[in-house]
C-alpha positions in Angstrom: -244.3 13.1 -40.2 -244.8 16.6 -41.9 -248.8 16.6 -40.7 -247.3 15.9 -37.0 -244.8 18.3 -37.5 -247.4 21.0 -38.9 -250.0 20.0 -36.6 -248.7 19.9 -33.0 -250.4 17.7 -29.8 -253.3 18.1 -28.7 -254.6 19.1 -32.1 -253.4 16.7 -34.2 -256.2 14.1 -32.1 -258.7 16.4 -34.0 -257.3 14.7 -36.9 -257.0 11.7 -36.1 -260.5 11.6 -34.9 -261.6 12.6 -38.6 -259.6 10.0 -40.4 -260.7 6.6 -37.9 -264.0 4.6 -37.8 -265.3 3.2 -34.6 -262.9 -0.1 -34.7 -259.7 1.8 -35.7 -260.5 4.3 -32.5 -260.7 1.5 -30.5 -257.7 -0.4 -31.3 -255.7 2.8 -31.3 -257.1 3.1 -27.8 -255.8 0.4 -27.1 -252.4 0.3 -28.4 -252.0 3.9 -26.5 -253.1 1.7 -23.3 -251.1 -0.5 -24.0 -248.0 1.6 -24.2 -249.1 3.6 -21.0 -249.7 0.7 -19.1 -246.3 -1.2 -19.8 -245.0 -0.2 -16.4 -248.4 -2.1 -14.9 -250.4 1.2 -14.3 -252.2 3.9 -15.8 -251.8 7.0 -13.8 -250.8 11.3 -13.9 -250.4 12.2 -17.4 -250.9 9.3 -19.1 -254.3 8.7 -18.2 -255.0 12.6 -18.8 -253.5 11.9 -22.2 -255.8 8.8 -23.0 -258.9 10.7 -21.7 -258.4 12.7 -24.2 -258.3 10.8 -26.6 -261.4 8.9 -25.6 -263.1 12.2 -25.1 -262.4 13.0 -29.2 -263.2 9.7 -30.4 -266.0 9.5 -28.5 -265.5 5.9 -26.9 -266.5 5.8 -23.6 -265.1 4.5 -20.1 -267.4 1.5 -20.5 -266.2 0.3 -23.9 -262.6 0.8 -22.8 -262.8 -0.7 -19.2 -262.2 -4.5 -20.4 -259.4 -4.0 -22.8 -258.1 -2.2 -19.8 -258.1 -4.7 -17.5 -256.8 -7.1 -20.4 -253.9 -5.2 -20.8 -253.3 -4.7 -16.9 -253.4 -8.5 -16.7 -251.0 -8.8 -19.4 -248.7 -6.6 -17.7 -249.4 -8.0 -14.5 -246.1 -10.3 -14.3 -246.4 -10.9 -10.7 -249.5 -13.6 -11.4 -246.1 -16.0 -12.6 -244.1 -15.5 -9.2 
């Protein structure tokens, strides 16, 4: 908590991107999509938020877009209605 604290958003991404080989970025992609997609779509700040992240990780659209839609299916609770 004391590096968050010291090192305040968007910065601490910087750090982040430092510390995390390829798999970690991706799965902490993920888990972020996954937490901004629990009310079934990505939108306004939270996809600003996640570009970002891509953008320092350097994982592009195309290597997020099917855990995307994974996660949008998951969430998708209508499919059971």
């Amino acid at each position: 908590m004391e590096v968050l604290k010291a090192n305040k958003f968007p910065g601490v991404i910087d750090m982040v991107a430092a510390t995390l080989d390829e798999k970690q970025k991706i799965a902490t992609l993920a888990i972020l999509c996954d937490l901004a997609m629990s009310d079934g779509i990505l939108a306004g700040e939270e996809k600003i938020i996640l570009q970002m992240y891509m953008d320092k990780f350097g994982i592009s659209e195309a290597t997020l877009k099917p855990i995307i839609e994974a996660i949008a299916l998951k969430n998708d609770f209508s499919i059971f209605s």
